[in-house]
NUVO-446391 format. One line per field, with one value per residue (C-alpha): residue number from 1; x, y, z. Coordinates in Angstrom, 2 decimals, decimal comma, m for minus. Example, Ala and Ser with C-alpha at 12.3 -4.5 7.8 and 13.67 -1.06 7.14 Angstrom:
// residues 2
n <- 1_2
X <- 12,30_13,67
Y <- m4,50_m1,06
Z <- 7,80_7,14
This chain:
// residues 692
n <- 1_2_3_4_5_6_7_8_9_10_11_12_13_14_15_16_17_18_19_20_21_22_23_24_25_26_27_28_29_30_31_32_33_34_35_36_37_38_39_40_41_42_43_44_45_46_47_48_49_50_51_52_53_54_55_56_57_58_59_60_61_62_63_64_65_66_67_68_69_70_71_72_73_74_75_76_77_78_79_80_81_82_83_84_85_86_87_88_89_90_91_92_93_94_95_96_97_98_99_100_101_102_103_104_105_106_107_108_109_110_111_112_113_114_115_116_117_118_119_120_121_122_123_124_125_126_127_128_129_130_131_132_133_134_135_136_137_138_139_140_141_142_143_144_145_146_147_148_149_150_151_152_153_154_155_156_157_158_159_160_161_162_163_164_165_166_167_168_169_170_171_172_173_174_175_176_177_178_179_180_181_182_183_184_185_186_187_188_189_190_191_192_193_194_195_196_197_198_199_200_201_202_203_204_205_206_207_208_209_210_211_212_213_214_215_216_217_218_219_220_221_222_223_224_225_226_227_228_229_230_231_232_233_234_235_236_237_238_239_240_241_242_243_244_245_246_247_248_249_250_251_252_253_254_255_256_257_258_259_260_261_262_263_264_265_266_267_268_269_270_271_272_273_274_275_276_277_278_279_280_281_282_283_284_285_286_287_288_289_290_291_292_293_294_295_296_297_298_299_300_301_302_303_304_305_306_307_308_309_310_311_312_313_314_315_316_317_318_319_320_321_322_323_324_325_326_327_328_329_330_331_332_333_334_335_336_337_338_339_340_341_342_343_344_345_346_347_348_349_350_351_352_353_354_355_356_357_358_359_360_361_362_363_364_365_366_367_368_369_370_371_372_373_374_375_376_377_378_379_380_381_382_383_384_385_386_387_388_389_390_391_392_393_394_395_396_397_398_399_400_401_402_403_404_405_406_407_408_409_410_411_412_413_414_415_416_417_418_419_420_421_422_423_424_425_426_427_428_429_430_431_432_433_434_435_436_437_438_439_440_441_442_443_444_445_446_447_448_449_450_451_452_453_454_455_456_457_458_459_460_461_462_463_464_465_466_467_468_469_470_471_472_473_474_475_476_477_478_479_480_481_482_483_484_485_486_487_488_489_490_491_492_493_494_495_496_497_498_499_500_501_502_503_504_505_506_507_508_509_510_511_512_513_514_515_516_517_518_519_520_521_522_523_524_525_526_527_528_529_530_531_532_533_534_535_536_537_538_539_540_541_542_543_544_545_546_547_548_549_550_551_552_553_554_555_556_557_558_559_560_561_562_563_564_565_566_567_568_569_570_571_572_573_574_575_576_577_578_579_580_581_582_583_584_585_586_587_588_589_590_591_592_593_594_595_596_597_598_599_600_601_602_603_604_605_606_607_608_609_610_611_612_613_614_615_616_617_618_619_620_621_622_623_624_625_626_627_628_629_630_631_632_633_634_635_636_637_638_639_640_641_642_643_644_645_646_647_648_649_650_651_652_653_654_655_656_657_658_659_660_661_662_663_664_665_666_667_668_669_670_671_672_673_674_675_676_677_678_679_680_681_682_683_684_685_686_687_688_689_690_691_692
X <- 85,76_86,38_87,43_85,79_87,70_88,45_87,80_91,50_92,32_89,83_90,01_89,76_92,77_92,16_91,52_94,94_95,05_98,13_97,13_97,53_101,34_100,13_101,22_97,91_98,64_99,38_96,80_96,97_95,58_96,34_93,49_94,76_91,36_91,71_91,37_94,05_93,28_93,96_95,38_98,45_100,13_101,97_104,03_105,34_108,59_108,63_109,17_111,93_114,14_113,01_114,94_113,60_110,06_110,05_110,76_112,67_114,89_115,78_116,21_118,15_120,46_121,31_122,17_124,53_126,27_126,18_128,18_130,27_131,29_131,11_133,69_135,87_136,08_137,05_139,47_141,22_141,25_143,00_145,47_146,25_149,91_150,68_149,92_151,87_154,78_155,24_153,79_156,79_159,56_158,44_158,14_161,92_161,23_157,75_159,59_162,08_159,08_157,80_160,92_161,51_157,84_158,12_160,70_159,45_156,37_158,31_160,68_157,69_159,12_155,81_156,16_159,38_159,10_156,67_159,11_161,42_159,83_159,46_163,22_163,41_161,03_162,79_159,47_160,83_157,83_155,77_159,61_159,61_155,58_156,48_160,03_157,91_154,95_157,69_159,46_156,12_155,09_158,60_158,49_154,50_155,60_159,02_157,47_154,52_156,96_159,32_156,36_155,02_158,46_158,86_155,15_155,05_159,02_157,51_153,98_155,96_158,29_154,94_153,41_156,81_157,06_152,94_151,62_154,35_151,42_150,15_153,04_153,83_150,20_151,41_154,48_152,88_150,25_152,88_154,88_151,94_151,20_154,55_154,71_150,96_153,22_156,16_153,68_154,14_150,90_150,78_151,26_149,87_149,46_146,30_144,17_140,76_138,91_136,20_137,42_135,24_134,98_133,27_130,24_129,97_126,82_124,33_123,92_122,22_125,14_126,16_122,47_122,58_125,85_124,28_121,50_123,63_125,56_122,71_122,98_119,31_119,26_116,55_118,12_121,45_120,18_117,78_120,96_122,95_120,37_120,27_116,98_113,79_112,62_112,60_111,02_113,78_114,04_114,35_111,28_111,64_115,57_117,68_116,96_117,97_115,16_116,10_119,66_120,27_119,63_116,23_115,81_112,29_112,75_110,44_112,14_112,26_108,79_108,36_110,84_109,51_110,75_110,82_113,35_115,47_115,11_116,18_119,37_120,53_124,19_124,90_123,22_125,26_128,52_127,57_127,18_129,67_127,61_127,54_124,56_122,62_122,21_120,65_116,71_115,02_111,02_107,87_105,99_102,10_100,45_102,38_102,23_104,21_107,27_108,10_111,30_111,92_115,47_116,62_120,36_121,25_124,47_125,25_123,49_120,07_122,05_124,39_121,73_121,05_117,22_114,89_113,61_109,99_107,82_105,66_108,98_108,70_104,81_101,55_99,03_97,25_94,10_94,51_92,22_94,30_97,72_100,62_104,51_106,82_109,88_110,85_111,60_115,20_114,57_114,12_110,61_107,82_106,06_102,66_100,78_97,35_96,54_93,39_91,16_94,24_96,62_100,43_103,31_106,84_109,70_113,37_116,51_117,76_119,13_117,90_115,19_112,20_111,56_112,21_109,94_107,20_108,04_107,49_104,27_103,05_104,03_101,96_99,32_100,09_99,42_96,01_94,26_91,63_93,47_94,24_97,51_98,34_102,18_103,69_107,71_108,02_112,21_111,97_114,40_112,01_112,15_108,57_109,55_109,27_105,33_104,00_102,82_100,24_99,91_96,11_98,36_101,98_104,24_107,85_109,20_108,35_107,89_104,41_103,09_103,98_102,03_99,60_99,27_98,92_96,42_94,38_94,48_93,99_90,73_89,44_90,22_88,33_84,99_85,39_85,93_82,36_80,83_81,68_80,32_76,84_77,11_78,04_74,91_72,96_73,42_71,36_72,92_72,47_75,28_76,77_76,49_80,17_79,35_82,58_83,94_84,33_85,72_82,56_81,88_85,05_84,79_81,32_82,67_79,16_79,62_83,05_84,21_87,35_91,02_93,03_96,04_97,88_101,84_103,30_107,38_108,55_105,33_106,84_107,23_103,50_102,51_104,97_104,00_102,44_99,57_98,36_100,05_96,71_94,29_96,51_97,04_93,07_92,51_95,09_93,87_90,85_92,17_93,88_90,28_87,87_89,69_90,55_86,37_86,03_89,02_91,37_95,03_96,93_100,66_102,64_106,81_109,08_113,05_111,80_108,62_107,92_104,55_105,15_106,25_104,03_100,81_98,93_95,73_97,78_99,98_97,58_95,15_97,29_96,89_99,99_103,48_106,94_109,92_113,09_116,51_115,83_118,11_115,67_112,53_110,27_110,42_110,38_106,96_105,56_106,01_105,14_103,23_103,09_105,18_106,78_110,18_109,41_107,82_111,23_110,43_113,15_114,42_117,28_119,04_119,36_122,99_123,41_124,09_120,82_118,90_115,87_114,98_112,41_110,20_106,13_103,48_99,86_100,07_99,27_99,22_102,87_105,09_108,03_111,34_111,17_113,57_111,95_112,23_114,71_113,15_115,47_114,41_114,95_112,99_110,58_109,85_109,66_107,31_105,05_104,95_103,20_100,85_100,06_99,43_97,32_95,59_94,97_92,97_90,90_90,37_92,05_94,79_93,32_94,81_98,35_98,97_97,38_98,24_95,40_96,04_93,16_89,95_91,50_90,95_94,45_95,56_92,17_93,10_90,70_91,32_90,65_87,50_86,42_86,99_85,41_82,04_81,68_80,01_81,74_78,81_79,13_81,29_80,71_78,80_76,96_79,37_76,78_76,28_79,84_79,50_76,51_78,39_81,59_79,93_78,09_81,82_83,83_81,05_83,96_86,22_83,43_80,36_78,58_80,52_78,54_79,13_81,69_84,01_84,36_85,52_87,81_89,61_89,92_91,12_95,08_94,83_94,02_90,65_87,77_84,24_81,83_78,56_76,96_73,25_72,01_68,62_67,48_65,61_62,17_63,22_63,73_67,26_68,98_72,63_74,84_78,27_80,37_82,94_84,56_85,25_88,50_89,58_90,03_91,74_94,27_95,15_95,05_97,93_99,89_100,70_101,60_104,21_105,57_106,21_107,76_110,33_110,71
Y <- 141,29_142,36_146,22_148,52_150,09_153,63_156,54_157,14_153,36_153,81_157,13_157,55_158,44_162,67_164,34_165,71_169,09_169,92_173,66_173,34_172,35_172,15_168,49_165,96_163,67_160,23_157,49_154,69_151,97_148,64_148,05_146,99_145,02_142,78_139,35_136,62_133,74_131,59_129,06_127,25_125,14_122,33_119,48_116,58_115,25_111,25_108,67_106,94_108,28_107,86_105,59_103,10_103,23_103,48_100,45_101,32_103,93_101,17_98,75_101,27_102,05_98,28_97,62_100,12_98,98_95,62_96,69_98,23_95,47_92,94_95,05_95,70_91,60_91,59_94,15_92,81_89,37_89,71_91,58_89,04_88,35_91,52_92,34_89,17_89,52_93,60_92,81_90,13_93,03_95,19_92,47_93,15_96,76_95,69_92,76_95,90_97,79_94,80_94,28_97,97_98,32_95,39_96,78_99,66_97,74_95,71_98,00_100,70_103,13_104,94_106,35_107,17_111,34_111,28_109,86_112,18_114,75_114,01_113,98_117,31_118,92_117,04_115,12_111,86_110,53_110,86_109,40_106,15_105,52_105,33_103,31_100,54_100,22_100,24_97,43_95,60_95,96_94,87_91,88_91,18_92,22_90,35_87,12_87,04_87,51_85,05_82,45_83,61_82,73_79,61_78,59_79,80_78,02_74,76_75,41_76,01_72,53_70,43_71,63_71,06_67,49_66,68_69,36_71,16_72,69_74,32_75,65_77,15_79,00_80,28_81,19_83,24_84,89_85,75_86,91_89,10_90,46_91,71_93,19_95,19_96,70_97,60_99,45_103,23_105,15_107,67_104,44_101,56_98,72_97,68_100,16_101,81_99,87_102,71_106,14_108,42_112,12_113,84_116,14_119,35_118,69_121,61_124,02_127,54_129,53_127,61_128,33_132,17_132,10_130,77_132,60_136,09_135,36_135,12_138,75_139,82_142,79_142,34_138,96_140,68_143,23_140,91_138,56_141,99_142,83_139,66_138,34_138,42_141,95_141,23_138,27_136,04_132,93_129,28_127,67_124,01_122,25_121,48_117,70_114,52_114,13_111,49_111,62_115,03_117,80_120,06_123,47_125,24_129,11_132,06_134,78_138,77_140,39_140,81_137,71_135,12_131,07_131,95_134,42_132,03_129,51_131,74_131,87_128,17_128,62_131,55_129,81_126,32_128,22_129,94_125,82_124,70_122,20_121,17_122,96_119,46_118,90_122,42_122,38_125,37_125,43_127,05_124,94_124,76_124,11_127,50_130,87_132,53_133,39_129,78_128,23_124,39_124,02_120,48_119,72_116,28_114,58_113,97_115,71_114,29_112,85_111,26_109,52_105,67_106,05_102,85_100,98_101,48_99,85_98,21_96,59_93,31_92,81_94,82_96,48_100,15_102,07_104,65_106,58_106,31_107,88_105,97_106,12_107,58_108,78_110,41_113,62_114,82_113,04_109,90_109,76_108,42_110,62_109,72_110,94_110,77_110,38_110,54_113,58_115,16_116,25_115,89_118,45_117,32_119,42_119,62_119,87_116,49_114,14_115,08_111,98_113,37_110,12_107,94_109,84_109,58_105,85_105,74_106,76_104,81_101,75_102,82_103,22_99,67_98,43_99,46_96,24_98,48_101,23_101,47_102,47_104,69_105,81_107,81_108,04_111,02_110,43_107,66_105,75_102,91_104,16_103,32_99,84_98,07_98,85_97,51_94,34_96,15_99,24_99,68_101,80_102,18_104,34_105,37_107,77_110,78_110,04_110,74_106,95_107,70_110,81_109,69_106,00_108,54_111,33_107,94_106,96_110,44_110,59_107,53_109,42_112,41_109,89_108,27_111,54_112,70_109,19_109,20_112,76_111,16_108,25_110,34_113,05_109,58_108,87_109,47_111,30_108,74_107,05_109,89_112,91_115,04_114,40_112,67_109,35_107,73_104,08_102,37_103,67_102,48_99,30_98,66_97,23_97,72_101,79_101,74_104,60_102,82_104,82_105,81_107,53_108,94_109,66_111,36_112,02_115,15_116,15_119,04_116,92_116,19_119,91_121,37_119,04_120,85_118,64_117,40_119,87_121,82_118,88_117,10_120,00_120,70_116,84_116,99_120,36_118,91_115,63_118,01_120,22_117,61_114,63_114,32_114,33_111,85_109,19_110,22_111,46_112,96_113,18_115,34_115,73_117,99_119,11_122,48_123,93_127,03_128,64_126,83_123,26_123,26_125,00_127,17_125,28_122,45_124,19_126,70_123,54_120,49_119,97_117,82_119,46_118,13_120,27_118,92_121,08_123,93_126,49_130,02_130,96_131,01_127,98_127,33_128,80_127,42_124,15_124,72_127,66_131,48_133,39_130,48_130,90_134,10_132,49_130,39_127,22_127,01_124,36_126,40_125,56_122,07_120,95_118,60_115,34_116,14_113,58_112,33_115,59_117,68_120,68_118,47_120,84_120,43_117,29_119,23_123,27_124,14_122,36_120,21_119,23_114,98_112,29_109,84_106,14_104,88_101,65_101,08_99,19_95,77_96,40_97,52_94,72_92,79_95,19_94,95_91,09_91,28_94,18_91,59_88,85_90,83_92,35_88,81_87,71_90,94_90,50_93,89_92,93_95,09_96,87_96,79_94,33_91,86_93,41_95,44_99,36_102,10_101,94_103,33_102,56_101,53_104,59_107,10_110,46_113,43_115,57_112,74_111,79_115,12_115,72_112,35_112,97_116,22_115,56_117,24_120,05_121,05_124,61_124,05_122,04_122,18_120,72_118,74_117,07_116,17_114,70_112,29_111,41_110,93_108,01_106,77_106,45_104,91_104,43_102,61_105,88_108,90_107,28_110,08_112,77_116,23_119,30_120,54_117,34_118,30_121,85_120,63_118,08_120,32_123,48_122,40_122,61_125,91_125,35_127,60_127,60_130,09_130,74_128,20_128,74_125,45_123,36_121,23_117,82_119,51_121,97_125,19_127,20_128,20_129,33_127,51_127,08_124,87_124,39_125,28_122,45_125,01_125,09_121,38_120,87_123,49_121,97_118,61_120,20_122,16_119,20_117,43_119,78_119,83_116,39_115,94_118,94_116,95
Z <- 138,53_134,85_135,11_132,81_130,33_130,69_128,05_127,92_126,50_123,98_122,96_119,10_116,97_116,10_113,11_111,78_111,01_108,97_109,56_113,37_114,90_118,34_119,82_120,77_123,17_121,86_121,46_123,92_122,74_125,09_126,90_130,60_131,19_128,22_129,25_127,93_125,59_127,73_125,13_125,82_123,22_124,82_122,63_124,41_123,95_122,70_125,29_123,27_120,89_117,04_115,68_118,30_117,48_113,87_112,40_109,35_111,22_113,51_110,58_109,14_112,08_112,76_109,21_109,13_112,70_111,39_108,22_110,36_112,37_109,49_107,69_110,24_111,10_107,45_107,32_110,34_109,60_106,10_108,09_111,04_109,39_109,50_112,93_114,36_112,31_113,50_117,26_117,34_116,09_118,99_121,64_122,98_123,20_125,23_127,23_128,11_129,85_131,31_133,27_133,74_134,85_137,35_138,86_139,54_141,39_143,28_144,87_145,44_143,03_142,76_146,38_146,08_146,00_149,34_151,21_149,31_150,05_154,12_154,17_152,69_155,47_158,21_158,99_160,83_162,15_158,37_156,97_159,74_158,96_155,07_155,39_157,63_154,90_151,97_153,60_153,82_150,22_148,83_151,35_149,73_145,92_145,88_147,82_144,51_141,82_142,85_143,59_139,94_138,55_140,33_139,02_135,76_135,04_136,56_134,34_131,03_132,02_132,32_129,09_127,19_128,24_128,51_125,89_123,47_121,18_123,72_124,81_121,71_121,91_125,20_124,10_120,79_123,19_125,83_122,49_121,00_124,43_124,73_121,46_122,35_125,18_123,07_120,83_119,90_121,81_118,19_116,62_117,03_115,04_115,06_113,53_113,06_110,31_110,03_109,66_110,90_110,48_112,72_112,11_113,63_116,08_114,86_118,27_118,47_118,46_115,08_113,34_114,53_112,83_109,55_109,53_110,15_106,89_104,91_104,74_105,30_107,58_110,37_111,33_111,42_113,73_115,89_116,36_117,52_119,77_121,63_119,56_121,49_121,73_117,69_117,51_117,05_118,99_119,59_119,82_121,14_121,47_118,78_118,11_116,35_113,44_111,23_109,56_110,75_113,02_113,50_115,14_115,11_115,64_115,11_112,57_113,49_112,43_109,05_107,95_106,47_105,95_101,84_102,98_104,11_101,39_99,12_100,56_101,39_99,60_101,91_104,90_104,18_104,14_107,65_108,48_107,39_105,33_101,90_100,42_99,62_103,72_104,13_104,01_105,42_104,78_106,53_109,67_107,72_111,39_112,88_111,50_108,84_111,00_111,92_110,47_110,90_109,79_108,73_108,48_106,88_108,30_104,31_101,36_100,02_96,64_98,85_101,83_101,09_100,11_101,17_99,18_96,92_99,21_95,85_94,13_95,66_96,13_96,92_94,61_93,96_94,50_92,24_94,37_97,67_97,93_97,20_98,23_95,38_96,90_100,09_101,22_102,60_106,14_103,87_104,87_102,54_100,61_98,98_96,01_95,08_90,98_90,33_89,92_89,05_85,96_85,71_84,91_84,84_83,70_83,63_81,52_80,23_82,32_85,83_85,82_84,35_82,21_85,41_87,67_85,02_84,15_88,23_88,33_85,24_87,03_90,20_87,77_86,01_89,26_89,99_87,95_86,77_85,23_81,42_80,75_77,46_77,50_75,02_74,40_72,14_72,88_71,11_73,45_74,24_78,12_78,32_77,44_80,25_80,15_76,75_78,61_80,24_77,84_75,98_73,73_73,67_70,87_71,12_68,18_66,60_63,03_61,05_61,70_65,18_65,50_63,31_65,95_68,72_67,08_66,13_69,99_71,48_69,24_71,11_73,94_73,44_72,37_75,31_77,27_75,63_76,69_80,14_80,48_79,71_81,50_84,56_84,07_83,38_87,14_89,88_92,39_95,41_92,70_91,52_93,91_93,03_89,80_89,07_88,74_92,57_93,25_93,21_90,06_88,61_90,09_87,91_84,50_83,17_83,67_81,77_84,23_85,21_85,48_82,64_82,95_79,87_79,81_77,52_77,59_75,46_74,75_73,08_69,99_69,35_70,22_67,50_64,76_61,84_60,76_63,87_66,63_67,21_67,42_69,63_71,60_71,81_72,74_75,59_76,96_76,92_79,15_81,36_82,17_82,25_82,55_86,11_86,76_84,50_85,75_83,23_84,10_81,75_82,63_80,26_80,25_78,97_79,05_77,08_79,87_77,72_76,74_73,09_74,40_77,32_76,24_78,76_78,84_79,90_82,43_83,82_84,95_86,26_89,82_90,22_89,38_89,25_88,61_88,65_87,47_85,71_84,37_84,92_86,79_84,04_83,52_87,09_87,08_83,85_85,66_89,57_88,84_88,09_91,54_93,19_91,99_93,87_97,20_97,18_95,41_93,23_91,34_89,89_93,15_92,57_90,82_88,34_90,98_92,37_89,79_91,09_93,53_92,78_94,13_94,22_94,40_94,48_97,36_99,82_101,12_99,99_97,74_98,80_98,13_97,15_95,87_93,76_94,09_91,91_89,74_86,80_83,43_85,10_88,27_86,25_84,54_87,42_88,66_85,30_85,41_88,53_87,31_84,43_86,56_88,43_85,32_84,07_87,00_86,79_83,09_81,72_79,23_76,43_73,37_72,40_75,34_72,99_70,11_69,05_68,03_68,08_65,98_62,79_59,16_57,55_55,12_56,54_55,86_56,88_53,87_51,54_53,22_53,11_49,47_48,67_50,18_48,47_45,16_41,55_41,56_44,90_45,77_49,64_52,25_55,43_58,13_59,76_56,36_55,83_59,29_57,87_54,60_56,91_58,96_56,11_54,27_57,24_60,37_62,37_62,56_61,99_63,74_66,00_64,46_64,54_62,29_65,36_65,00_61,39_62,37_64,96_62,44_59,59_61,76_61,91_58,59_57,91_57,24_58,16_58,26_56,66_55,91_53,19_51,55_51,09_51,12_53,69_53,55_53,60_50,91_52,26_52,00_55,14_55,96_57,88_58,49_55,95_54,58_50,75_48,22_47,45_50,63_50,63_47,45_48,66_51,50_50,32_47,63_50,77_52,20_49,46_48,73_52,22_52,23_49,18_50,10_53,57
């Protein structure tokens, strides 16, 4: 029967009256009838241990006892001479101990001191009983070693005259075996092939240790006070979990895993482990006091990674998640491209290009997707892709920027006509409102992937003709493309406000950091406050290339090492993406040699000036959009009075208010734009490039 509770648990905290000093009594507030929950968490232990019932950690463990034992046969047998020539130079000393050792057996030298010792404490009957059974073993011991001489002298005669060879085998073994007796026990001469050094084995004394020297005061003081009255504690064993150890423990109240993460070169040193093995991170399916500490046997740079599971064979859904890399227990992980944008940022040389090269060949082999990828380096690291590229540039130069404005323009039509063709759809087709695999799958729709890469996209942003529009095209990708099946990815060794623009950085969902030097750029690429929550990629060193902090796959971000697919893999890879795009009929664009829709020597500024008549001071915009596609319909068709704005805008260009007459007759104001205006700029950037 529930009890009911009393006024006294439930009494109400009093009114305070700072007037009044007289003591209330204090406020109890545990209510004894308050029933349990009644919920008990239970986790099983496996059956068998891991590495038995995964199939690459098994893989993995008997390759590496099979090198083991393949290298030490090797390493041996090269040394056989050696050992037979120094086992012979010790045999006397061994024959020596043979004799001396025989001796001793046959004369019962072994219970020599007991029967010492009985003649020291006058104990004749104990003396008589161990004479009698000493005479009987030497009688036994000396009868068997002169029948083994007699045998083994008449054995040796027969093989000399029937079978000398063999004799001399005998003779060598009896040699070899002699010379394994003579052997030094500090010494000896055949030796360990493998050397191993031992790890420390990770216990709970060792991990209180680290996490005291971290220096944060309530573990200090928890670990002082013996732990559980403040909440710290070991939650489950310390087990094996991959290439390393793992410990689960709750942290004192008010500590949190981010704590500890920012302190892994304090906490490795109270390991004894090399910073790279040290992985401390939050448990997402426990609350926010739970630590799951992973320490690698060898640091992540340093751990033999598997293979990518799509180098030798297999293809992509775009719209499934796909393994990249692994995490630090070598683990896959997977990412998921579409509906999503890409960041990637890092200083040069940490594997920015690779990681983005990576996921433009997971993209390369979806058959459907269409593949544009930018190399702003120059470096020709996007090589390996041309053969299935629908546009492809590597450089910086104006015809470079000017090939990749021309294509990003496609883009952005083709951004505008899937928005109708997706609002065209009923919503038994079409009820997220955004592209889904069956709609990509109909070629008739046009709604299939694309996913647009762009390494150092610093370069295009900063240019000054064409760094604004491409800037407003590619903020544009990053908004509304992932809807639509576009993904833009976007790279850059520079992640500042100015090289990275907010529009883009503020809205991917995907982020990749890799070494970075401070924490804004930390969180200009994994977001504003996580270099405060602990995910930092400043802690990385310069030999961790490859690794990097992945957020946006999932609740929290997490630390992952990219496949590594160099140029020549990747070609291999991209020959079987063609194949494959060959029997699905998408080899398109610079693949087969075709660039974007663009009139050879088109200029904007030109265009504009040239459909403005001699008598005209300024015009309507939505009539220079008419005369436009009248003048070139294959580059200006379907332009409105707002593409005209948007083009003429990184120039300097502005619209204003323009009285002018319409068809019918009658005068209106609208915006336009300034026969002046053009003229000037056309002469601006004339000059610029002739000081260039």
């Amino acid at each position: 029967m529930t009890e009911t509770p009393t006024a006294a648990h439930l009494r109400p905290v009093p009114d305070i009256d700072h007037d009044d000093e007289t003591p209330t009594a204090p406020v109890l507030v545990d209510n004894p009838a308050l029933p349990d929950p009644k919920v008990t968490i239970e986790k099983r232990k496996p059956v068998l241990a891991g590495w038995l019932t995964n199939q690459r950690d098994f893989l993995a463990t008997a390759r590496h006892t099979g090198a083991n034992i393949g290298y030490a046969a090797l390493f041996h047998g090269v040394r056989i001479p050696v050992y037979a020539g120094r086992l012979a130079l010790m045999s006397p000393r061994g024959t020596c101990r043979f004799i001396a050792s025989t001796n001793r057996w046959v004369w019962d030298r072994e219970a020599a001191p007991l029967r010492d010792y009985a003649v020291r404490t006058e104990d004749v009957e104990e003396y008589m009983r161990l004479s009698k059974l000493r005479a009987g073993r030497i009688r036994l011991r000396g009868l068997v070693t002169l029948v083994s001489l007699v045998f083994g002298a008449s054995f040796a005669l027969w093989l000399y005259v029937v079978a000398p060879a063999y004799l001399f085998l005998f003779a060598t073994g009896g040699v070899l075996l002699l010379g394994m007796a003579g052997q030094q026990p500090d010494s000896p001469v055949v030796g360990p092939a493998v050397l191993k050094t031992e790890i420390q084995k990770l216990t709970g004394s060792i991990v209180l240790r680290g996490l005291d020297s971290i220096g944060n005061a309530k573990i200090s003081a928890a670990i002082k006070k013996g732990g559980d009255m403040n909440g710290l504690r070991f939650t489950s064993e310390i087990v094996r979990d991959g290439p390393g150890y793992r410990a689960d423990l709750d942290l004192p109240y008010g500590v949190t895993p981010e704590d500890i993460m920012e302190a892994r070169k304090p906490l490795a040193s109270g390991l004894r482990r090399k910073v790279g093995c040290v992985w401390p991170s939050p448990d997402p399916t426990e609350h926010e006091g739970r630590l799951v500490l992973w320490v690698g046997d060898k640091p992540m740079n340093e751990t033999t990674k598997p293979p990518w599971p799509l180098l030798k064979a297999g293809t992509v859904d775009l719209f499934k998640p796909v393994v990249f890399g692994n995490d630090q227990r070598m683990r896959d992980v997977t990412v998921t491209l579409m509906f999503a944008s890409i960041v990637i940022g890092s200083i040069p040389r940490m594997g920015k290009t690779f990681l983005m090269r990576l996921l433009l060949l997971i993209a390369a082999l979806d058959p459907r997707a269409e593949i544009h990828a930018f190399d702003f380096k120059g470096t020709g690291d996007f090589g390996a892709l041309e053969p299935v590229c629908h546009r492809y540039r590597a450089g910086e130069d104006d015809e470079d920027i000017e090939y990749v404005l021309a294509a990003l323009r496609e883009l952005r039509e083709e951004l505008r006509r899937r928005a109708k063709v997706i609002k065209s759809l009923p919503r038994s087709r079409c009820p997220e409102s955004k592209v889904t695999p069956e709609l990509a799958n109909d070629k008739s729709l046009g709604l299939h992937p694309i996913v647009i890469g762009a390494d150092e996209c610093q370069v295009p942003f900063e240019h000054k003709e064409y760094g604004e529009e491409l800037e407003a095209i590619c903020t544009d990708i990053t908004k509304r493309g992932p809807a639509l099946g576009m993904v833009g990815m976007f790279g850059t060794q520079r992640p500042d406000a100015k090289s990275l623009p907010t529009g883009i950085s503020a809205n991917a969902v995907l982020r990749f950091c890799l070494k970075v030097m401070g924490h804004t750029a930390n969180d200009m690429v994994l977001g504003t406050g996580a270099y405060k929550a602990g995910y930092r990629a400043t802690m990385f060193s310069r030999s961790d290339r490859g690794i990097c902090w992945m957020a946006g796959e999932g609740d929290d971000p997490r630390i992952v090492a990219s496949a590594f697919v160099d140029a020549v893999a990747a070609e291999q890879v991209v020959t079987r993406a063609r194949q494959a795009r060959e029997e699905y009929g998408n080899v398109t664009g610079h693949a087969i040699g075709k660039g974007p829709n663009k009139t050879s020597g088109s200029d904007i500024l030109a265009d504009v000036l040239d459909v403005i008549l001699d008598g005209e001071k300024a015009v309507w915009c939505e009539r220079i959009a008419t005369r436009l596609a009248s003048l070139r319909p294959d580059m200006y068709a379907g332009w409105k009075g707002e593409n005209v704005t948007a083009a003429l805008k990184p120039y300097g260009i502005k619209t204003g208010q323009v009285w002018g007459t319409t068809d019918e007759g009658k005068g209106a104001n609208r915006r336009g734009i300034d026969r002046t205006d053009i003229t000037a700029a056309i002469t601006r950037r004339n000059a610029d490039r002739a000081a260039a």
